[in-house]
Backbone atoms as SQL, in Angstrom:
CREATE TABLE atoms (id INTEGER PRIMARY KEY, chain TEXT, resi INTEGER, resn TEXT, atom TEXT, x REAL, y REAL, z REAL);
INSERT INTO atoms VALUES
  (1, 'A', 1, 'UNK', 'N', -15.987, -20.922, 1.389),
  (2, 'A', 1, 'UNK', 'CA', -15.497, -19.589, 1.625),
  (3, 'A', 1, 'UNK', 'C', -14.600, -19.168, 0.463),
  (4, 'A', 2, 'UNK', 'N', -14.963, -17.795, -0.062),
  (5, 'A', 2, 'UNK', 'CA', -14.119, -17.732, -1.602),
  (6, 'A', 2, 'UNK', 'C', -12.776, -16.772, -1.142),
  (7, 'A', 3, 'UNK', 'N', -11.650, -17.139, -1.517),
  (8, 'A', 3, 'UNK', 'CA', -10.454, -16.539, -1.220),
  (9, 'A', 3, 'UNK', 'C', -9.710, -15.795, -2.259),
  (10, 'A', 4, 'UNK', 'N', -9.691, -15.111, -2.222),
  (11, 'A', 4, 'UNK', 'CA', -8.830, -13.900, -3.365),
  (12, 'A', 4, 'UNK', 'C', -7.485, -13.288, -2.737),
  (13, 'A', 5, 'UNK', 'N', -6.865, -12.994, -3.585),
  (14, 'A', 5, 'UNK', 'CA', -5.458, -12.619, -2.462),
  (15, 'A', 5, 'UNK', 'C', -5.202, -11.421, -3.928),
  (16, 'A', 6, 'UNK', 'N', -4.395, -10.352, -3.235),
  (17, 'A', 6, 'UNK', 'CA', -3.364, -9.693, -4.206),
  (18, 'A', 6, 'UNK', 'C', -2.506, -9.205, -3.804),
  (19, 'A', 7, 'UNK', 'N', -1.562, -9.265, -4.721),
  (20, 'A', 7, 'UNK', 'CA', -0.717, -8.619, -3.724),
  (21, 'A', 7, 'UNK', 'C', 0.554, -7.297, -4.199),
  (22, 'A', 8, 'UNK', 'N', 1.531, -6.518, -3.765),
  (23, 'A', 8, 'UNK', 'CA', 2.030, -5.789, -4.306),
  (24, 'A', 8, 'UNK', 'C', 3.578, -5.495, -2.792),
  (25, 'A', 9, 'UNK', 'N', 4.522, -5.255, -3.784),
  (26, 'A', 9, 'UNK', 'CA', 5.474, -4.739, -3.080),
  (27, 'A', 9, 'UNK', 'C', 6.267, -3.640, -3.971),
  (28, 'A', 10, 'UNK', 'N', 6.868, -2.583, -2.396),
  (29, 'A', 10, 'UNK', 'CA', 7.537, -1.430, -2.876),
  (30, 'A', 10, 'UNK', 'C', 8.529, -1.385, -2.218),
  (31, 'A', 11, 'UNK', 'N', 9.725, -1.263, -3.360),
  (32, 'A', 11, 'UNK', 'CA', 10.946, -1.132, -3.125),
  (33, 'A', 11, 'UNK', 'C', 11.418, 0.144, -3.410),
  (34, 'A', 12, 'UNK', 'N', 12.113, 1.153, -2.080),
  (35, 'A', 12, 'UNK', 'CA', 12.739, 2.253, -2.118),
  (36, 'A', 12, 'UNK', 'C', 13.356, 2.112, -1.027),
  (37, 'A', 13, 'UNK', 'N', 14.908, 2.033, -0.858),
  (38, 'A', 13, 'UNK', 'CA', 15.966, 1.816, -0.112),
  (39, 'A', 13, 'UNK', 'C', 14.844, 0.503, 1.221),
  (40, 'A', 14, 'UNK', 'N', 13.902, 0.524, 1.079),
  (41, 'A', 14, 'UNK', 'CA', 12.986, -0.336, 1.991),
  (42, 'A', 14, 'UNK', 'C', 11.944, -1.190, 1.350),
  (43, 'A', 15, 'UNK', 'N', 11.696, -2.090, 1.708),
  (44, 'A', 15, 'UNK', 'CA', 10.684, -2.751, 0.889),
  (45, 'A', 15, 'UNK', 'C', 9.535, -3.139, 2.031),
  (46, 'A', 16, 'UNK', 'N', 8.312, -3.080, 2.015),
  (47, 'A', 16, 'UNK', 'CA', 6.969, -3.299, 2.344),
  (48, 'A', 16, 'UNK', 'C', 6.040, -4.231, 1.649),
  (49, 'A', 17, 'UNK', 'N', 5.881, -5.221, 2.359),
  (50, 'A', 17, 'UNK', 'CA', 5.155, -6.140, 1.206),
  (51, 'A', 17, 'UNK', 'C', 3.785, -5.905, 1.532),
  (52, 'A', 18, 'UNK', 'N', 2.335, -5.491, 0.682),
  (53, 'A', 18, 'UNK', 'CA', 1.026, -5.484, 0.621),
  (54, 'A', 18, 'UNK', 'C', 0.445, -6.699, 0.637),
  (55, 'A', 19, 'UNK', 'N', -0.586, -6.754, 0.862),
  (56, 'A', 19, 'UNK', 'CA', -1.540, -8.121, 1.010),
  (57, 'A', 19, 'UNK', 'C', -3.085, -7.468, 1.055),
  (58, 'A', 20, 'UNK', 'N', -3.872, -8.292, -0.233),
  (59, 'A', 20, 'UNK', 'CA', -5.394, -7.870, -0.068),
  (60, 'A', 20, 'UNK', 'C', -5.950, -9.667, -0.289),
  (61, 'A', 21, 'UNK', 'N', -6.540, -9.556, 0.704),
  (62, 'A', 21, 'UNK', 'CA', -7.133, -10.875, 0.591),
  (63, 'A', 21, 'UNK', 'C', -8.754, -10.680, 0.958),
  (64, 'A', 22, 'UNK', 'N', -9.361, -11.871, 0.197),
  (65, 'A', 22, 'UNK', 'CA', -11.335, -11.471, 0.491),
  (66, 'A', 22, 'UNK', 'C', -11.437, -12.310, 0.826),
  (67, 'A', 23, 'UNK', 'N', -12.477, -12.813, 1.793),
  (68, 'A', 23, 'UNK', 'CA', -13.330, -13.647, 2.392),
  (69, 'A', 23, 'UNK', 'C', -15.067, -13.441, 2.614),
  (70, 'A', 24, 'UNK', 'N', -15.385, -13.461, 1.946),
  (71, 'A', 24, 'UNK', 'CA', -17.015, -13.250, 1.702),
  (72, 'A', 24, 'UNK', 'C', -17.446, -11.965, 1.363),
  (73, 'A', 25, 'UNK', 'N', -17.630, -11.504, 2.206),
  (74, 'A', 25, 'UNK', 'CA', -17.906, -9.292, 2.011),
  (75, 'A', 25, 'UNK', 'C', -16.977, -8.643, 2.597),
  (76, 'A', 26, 'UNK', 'N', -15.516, -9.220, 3.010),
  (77, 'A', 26, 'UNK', 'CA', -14.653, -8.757, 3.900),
  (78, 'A', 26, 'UNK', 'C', -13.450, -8.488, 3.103),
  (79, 'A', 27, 'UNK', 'N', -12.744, -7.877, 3.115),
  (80, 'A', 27, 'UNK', 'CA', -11.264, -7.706, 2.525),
  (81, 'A', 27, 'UNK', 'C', -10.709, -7.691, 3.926),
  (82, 'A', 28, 'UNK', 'N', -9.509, -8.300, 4.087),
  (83, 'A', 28, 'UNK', 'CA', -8.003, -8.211, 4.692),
  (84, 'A', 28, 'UNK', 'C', -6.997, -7.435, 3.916),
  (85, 'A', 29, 'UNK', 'N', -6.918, -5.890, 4.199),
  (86, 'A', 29, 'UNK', 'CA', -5.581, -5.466, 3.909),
  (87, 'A', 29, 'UNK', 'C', -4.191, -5.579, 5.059),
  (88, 'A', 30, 'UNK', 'N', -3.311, -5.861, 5.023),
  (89, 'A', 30, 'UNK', 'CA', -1.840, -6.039, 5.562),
  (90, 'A', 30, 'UNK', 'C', -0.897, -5.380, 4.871),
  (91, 'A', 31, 'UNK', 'N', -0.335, -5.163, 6.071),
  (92, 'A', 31, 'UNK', 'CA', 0.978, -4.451, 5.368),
  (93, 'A', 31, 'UNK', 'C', 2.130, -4.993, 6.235),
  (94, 'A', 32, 'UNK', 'N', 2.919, -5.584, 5.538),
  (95, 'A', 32, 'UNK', 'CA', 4.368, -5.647, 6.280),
  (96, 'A', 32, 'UNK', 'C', 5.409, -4.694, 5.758),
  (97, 'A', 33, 'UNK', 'N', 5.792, -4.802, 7.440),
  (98, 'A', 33, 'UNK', 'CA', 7.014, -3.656, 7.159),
  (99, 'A', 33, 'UNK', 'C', 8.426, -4.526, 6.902),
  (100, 'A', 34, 'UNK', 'N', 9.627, -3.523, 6.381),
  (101, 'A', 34, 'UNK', 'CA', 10.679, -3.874, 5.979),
  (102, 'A', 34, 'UNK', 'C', 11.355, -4.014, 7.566),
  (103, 'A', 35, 'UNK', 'N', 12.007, -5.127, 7.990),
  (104, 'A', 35, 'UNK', 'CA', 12.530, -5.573, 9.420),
  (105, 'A', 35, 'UNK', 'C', 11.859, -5.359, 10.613),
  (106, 'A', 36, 'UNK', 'N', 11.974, -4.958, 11.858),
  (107, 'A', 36, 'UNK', 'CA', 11.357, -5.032, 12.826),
  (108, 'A', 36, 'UNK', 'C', 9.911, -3.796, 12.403),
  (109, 'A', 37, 'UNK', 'N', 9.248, -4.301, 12.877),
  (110, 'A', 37, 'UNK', 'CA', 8.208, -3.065, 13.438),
  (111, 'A', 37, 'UNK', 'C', 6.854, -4.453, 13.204),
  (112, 'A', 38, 'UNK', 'N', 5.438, -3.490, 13.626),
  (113, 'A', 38, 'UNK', 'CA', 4.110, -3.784, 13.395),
  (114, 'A', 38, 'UNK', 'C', 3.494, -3.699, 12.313),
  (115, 'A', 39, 'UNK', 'N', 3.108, -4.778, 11.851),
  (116, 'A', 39, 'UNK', 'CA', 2.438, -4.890, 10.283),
  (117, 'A', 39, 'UNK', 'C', 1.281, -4.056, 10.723),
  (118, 'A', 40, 'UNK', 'N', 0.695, -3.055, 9.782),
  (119, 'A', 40, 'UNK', 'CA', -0.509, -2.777, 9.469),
  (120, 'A', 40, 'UNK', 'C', -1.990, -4.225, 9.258),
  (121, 'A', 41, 'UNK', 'N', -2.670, -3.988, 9.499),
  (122, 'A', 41, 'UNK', 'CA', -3.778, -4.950, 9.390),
  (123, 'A', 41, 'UNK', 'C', -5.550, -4.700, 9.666),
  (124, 'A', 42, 'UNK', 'N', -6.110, -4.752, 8.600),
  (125, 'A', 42, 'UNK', 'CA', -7.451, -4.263, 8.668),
  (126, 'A', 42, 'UNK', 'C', -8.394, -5.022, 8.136),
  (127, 'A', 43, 'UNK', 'N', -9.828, -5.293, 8.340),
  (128, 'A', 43, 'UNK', 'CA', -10.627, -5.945, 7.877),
  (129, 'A', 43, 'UNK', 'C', -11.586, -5.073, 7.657),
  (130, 'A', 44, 'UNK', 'N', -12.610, -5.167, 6.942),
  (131, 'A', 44, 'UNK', 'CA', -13.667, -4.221, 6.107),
  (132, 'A', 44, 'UNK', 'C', -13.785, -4.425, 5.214),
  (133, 'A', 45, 'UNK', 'N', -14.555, -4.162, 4.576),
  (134, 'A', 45, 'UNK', 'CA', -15.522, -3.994, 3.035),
  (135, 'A', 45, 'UNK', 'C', -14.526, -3.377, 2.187),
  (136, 'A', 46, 'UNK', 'N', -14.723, -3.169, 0.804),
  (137, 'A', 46, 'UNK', 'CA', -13.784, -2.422, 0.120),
  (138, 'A', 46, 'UNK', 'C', -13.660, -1.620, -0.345),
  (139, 'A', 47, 'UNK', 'N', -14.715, -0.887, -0.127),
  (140, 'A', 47, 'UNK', 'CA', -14.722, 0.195, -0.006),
  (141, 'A', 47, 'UNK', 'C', -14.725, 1.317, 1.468),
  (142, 'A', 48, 'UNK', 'N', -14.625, 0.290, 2.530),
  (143, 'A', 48, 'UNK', 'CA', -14.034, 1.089, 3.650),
  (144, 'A', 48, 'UNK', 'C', -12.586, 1.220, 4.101),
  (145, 'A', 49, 'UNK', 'N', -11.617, 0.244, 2.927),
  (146, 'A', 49, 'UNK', 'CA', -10.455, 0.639, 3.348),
  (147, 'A', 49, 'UNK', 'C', -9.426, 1.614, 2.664),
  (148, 'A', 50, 'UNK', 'N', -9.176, 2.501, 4.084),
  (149, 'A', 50, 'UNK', 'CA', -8.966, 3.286, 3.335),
  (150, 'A', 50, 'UNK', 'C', -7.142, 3.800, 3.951),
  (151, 'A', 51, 'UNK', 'N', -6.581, 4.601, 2.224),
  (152, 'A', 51, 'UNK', 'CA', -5.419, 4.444, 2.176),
  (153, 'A', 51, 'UNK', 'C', -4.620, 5.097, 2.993),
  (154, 'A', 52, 'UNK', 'N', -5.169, 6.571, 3.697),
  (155, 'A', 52, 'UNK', 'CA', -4.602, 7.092, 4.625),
  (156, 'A', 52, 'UNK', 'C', -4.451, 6.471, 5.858),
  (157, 'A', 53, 'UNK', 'N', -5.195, 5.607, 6.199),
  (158, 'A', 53, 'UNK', 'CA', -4.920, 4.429, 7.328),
  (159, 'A', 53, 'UNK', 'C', -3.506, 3.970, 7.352),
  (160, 'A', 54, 'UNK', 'N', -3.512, 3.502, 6.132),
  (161, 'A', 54, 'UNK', 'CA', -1.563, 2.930, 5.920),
  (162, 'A', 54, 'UNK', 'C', -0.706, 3.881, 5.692),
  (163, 'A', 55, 'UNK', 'N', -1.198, 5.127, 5.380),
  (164, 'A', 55, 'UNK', 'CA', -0.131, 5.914, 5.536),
  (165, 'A', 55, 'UNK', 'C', 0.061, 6.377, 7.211),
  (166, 'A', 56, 'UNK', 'N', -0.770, 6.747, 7.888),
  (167, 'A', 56, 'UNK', 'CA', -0.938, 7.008, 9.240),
  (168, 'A', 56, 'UNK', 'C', 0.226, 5.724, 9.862),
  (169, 'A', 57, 'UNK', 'N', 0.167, 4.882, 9.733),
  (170, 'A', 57, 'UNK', 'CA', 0.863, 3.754, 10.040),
  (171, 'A', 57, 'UNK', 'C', 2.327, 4.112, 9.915),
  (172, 'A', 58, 'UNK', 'N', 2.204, 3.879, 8.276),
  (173, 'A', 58, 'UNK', 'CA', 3.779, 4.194, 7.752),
  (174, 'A', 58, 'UNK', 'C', 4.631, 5.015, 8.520),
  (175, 'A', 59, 'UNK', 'N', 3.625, 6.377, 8.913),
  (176, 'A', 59, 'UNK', 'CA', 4.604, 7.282, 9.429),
  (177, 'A', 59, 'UNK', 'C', 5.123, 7.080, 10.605),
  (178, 'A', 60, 'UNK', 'N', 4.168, 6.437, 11.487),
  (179, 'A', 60, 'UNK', 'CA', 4.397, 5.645, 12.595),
  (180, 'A', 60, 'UNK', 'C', 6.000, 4.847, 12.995),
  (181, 'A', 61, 'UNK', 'N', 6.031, 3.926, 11.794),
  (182, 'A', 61, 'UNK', 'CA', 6.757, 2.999, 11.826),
  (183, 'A', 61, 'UNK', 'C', 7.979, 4.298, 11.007),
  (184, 'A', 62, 'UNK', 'N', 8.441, 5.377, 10.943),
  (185, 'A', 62, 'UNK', 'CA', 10.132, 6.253, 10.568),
  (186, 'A', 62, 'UNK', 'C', 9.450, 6.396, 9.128),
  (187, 'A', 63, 'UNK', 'N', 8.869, 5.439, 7.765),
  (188, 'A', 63, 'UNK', 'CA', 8.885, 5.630, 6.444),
  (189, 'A', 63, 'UNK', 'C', 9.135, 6.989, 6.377),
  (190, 'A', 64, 'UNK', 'N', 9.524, 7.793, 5.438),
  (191, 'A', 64, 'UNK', 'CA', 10.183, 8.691, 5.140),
  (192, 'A', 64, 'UNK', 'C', 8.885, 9.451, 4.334),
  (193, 'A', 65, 'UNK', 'N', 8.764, 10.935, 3.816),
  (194, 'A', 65, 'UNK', 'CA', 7.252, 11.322, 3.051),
  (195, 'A', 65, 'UNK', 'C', 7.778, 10.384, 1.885),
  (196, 'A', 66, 'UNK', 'N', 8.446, 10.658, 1.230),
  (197, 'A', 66, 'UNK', 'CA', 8.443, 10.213, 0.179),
  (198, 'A', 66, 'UNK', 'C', 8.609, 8.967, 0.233),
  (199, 'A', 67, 'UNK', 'N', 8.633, 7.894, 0.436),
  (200, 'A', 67, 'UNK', 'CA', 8.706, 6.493, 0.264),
  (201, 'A', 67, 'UNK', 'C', 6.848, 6.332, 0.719),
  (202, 'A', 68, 'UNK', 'N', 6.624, 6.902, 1.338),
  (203, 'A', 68, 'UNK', 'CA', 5.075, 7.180, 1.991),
  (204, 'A', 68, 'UNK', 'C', 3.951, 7.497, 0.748),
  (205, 'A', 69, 'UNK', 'N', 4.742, 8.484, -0.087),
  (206, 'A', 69, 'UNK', 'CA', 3.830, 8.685, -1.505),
  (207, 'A', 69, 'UNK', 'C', 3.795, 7.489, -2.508),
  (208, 'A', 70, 'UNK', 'N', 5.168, 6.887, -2.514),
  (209, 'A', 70, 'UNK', 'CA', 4.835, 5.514, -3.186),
  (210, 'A', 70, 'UNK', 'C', 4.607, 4.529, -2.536),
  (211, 'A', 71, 'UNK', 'N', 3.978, 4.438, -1.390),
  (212, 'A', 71, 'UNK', 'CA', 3.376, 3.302, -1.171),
  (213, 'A', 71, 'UNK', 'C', 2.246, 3.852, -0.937),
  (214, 'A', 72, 'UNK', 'N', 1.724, 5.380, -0.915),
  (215, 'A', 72, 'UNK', 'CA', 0.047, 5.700, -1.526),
  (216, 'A', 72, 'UNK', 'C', -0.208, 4.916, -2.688),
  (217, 'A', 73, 'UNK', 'N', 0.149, 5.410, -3.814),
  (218, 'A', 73, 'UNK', 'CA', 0.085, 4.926, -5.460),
  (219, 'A', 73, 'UNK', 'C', 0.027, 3.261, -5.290),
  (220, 'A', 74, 'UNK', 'N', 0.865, 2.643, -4.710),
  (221, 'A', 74, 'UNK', 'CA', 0.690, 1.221, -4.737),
  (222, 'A', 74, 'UNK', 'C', -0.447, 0.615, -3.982),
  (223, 'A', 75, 'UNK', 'N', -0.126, 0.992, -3.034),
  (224, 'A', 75, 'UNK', 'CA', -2.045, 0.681, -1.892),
  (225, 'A', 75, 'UNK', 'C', -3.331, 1.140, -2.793),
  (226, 'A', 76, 'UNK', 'N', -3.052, 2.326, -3.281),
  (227, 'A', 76, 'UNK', 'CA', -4.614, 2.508, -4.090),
  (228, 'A', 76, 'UNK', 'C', -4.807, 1.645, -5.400),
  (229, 'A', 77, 'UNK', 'N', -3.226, 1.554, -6.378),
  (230, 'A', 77, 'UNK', 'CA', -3.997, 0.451, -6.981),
  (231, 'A', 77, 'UNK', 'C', -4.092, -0.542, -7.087),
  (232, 'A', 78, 'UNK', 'N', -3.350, -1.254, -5.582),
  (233, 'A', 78, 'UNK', 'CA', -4.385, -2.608, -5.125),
  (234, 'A', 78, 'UNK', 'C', -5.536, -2.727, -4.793),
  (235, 'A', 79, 'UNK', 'N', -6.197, -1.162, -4.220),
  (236, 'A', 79, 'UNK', 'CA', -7.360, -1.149, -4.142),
  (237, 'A', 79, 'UNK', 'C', -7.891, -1.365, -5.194),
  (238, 'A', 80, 'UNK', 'N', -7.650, -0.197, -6.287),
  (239, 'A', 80, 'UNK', 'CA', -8.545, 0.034, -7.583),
  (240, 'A', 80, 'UNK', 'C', -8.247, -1.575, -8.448),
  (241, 'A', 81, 'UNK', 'N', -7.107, -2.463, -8.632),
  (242, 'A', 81, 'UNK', 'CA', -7.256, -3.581, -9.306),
  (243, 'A', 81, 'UNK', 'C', -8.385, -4.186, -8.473),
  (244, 'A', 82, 'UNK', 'N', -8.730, -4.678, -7.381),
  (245, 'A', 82, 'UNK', 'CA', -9.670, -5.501, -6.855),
  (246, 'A', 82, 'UNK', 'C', -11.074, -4.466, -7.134),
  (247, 'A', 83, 'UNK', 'N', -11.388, -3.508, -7.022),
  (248, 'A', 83, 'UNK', 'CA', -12.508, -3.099, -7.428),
  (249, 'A', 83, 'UNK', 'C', -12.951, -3.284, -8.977),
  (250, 'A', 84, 'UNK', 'N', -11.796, -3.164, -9.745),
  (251, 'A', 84, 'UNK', 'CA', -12.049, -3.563, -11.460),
  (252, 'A', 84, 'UNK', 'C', -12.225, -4.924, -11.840),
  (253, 'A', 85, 'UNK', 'N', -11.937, -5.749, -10.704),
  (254, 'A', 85, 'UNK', 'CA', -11.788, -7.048, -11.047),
  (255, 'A', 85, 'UNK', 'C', -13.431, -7.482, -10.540),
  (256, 'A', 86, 'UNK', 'N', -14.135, -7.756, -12.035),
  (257, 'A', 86, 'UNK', 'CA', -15.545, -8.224, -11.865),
  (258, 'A', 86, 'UNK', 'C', -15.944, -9.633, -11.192),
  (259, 'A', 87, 'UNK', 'N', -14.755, -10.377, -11.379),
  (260, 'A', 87, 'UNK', 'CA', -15.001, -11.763, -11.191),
  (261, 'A', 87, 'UNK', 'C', -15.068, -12.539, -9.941),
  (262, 'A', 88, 'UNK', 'N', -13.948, -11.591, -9.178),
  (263, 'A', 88, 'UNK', 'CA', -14.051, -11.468, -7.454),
  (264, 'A', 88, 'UNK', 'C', -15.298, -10.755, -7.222),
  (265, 'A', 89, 'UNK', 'N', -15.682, -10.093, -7.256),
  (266, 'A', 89, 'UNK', 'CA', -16.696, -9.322, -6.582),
  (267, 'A', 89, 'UNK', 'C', -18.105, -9.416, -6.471),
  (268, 'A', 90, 'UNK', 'N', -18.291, -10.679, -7.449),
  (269, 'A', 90, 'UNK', 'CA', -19.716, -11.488, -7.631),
  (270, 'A', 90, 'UNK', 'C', -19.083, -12.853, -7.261),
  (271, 'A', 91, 'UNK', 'N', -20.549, -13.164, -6.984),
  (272, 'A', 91, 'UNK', 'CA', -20.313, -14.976, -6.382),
  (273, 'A', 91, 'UNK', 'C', -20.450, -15.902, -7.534);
């Protein structure tokens, strides 16, 4: 089973740590939140995950708009690094 992980965190008065991990044709995106609340968590292809999902979340959990826009920019280019990355994405 081939395992890829990436990962990314955003710090604005809160920090959220990202997680993209692969397992065959599957990506695991996660999101932890900064102290109590419900991590975000999704499985799908990678091109089905998608970033308004974690924002839908975010808002959920108080994030503020703007701390919400930078953790758009960071979620997409964890997306977009794992899509550029040729070496994961073939067997």
């Amino acid at each position: 089973m081939e395992f890829q992980q990436f990962e990314t965190a955003v710090s604005f008065r809160k920090t959220v740590h990202a997680y993209l991990k692969r397992s065959g044709d599957f990506w695991e995106l996660t999101v932890y939140p900064y102290g109590p609340g419900v991590p975000y968590s999704r499985t799908d292809s990678l091109e089905l995950l998608d970033v308004q999902d974690v924002l839908s979340w975010a808002k959920k959990q108080g994030y503020s708009e703007k701390f919400r826009s930078r953790l758009k920019k960071h979620i997409e280019e964890l997306l977009r690094n794992a899509k550029d990355d040729k070496s994961i994405l073939t067997d």
